[in-house]
MIDOGU-594829 format. One record per residue (C-alpha): residue number from 1; residue in three letters; x, y, z. Coordinates in steps of 0.05 Angstrom, whole numbers, padded with zeros to 5 digits. Each point is the difference from the previous one (the first is absolute). Layout:
% residues N
SITE/NUM/ala/X/Y/Z
...
This chain:
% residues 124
SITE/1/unk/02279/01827/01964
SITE/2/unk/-00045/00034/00062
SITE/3/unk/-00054/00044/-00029
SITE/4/unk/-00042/00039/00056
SITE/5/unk/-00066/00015/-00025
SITE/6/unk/-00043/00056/00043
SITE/7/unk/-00075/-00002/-00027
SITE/8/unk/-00066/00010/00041
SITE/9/unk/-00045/-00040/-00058
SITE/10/unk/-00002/-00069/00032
SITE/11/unk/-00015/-00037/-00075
SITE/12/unk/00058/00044/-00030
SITE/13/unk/00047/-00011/00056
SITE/14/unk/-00016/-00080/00000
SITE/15/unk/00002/-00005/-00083
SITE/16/unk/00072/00038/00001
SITE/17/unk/00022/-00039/00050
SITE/18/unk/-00023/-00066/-00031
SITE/19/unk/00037/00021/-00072
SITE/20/unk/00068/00022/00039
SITE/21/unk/00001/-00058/00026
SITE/22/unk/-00005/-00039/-00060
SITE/23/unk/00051/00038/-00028
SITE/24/unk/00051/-00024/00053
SITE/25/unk/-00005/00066/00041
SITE/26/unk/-00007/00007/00075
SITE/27/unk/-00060/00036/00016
SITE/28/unk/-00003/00056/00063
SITE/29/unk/-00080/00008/00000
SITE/30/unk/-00023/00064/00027
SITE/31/unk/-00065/00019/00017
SITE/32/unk/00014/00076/00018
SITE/33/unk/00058/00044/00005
SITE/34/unk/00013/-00004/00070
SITE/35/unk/00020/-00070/-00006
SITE/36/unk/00031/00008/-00067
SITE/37/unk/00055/00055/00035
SITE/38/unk/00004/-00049/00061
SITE/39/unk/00018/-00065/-00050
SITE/40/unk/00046/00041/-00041
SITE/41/unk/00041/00013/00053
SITE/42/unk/00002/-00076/00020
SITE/43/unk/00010/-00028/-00069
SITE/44/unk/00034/00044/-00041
SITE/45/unk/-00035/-00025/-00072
SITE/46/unk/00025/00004/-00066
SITE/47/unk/-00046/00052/-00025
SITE/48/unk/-00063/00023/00032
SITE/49/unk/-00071/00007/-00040
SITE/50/unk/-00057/00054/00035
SITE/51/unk/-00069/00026/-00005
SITE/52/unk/00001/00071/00017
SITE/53/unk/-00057/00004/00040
SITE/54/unk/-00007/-00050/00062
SITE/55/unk/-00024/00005/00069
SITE/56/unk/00038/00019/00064
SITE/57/unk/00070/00014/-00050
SITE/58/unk/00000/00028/-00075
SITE/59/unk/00040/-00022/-00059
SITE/60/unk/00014/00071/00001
SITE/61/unk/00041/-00018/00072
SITE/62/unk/00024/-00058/-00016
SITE/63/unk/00044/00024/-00056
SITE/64/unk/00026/00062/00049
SITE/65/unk/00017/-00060/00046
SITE/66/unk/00035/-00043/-00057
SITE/67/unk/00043/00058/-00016
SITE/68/unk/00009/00049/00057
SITE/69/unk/00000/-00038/00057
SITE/70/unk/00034/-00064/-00028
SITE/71/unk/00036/00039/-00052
SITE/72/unk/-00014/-00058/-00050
SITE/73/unk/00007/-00005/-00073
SITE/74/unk/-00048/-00066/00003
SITE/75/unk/-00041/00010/-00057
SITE/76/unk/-00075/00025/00003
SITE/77/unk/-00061/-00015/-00042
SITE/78/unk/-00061/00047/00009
SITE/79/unk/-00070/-00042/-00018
SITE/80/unk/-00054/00048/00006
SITE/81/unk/-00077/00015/-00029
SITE/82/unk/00022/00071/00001
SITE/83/unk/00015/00035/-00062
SITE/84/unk/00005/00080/00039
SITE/85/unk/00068/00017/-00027
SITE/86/unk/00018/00031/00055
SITE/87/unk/-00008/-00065/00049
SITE/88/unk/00044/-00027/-00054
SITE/89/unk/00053/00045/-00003
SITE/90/unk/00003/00006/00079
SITE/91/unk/00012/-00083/-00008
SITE/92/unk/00064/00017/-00041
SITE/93/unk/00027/00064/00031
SITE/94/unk/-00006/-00046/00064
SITE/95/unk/00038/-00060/-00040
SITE/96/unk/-00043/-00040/-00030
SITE/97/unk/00033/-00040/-00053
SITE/98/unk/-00057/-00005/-00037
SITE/99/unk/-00082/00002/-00002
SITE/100/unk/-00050/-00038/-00030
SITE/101/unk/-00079/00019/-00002
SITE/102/unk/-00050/-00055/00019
SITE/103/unk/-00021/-00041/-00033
SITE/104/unk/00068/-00039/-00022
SITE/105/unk/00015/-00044/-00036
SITE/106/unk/00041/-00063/00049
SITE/107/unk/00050/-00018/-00053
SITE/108/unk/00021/00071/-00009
SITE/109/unk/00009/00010/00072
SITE/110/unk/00046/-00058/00005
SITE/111/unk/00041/00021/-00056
SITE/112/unk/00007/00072/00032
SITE/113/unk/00014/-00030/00058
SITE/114/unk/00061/-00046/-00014
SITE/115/unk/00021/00061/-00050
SITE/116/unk/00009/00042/00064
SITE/117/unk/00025/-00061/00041
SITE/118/unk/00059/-00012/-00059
SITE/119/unk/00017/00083/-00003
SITE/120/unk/00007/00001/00079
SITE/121/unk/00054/-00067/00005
SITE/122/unk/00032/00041/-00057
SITE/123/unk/00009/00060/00036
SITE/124/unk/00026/-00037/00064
């Protein structure tokens, strides 16, 4: 499974990528997301995890990209240190398949993760 992860926090981004990996995932790092939209459209992953805010491209974008310009039903995770419901609710109503406040908990996000990964091979 090919998991694109867009985060700007260089220790976050490296210890997600580091746990993916060990659970047998491939791992799309993404500083920003400009280059998150630009590797998306290369490599098509399995499911797709974002911060919301990032330089030079938002989370907030990268989800209109996912499902208005690709018109994709690859499933998105939302990992943010915002709790302002309305940044929240924007994330869904864009379509988000889910959000999680910072700080996480890892195992948690891996069992969300394949969760949404198993409900989207269903569907297809």
């Amino acid at each position: 499974m090919k998991v694109l992860i867009a985060e700007d926090e260089t220790l976050l981004l490296k210890l997600l990528t580091d746990k993916f990996q060990k659970e047998d995932f491939e791992v799309i790092a993404c500083p920003d997301g400009f280059s998150a939209i630009e590797m998306y459209d290369k490599e098509f992953p399995d499911i797709v995890i974002t911060d919301l805010q990032m330089p030079f491209s938002n989370g907030f974008e990268l989800i209109f990209h996912i499902r208005n310009t690709r018109e994709s039903s690859t499933p998105i995770i939302v990992l943010s240190n915002t709790n302002i419901e309305s940044k929240i609710i924007t994330s869904l109503e864009l379509g988000a398949s889910d959000f999680i406040e910072k700080p996480f908990r890892l195992n948690e996000l891996i069992m969300r993760v394949r969760r949404l990964i198993n409900v989207s091979l269903v569907r297809h």
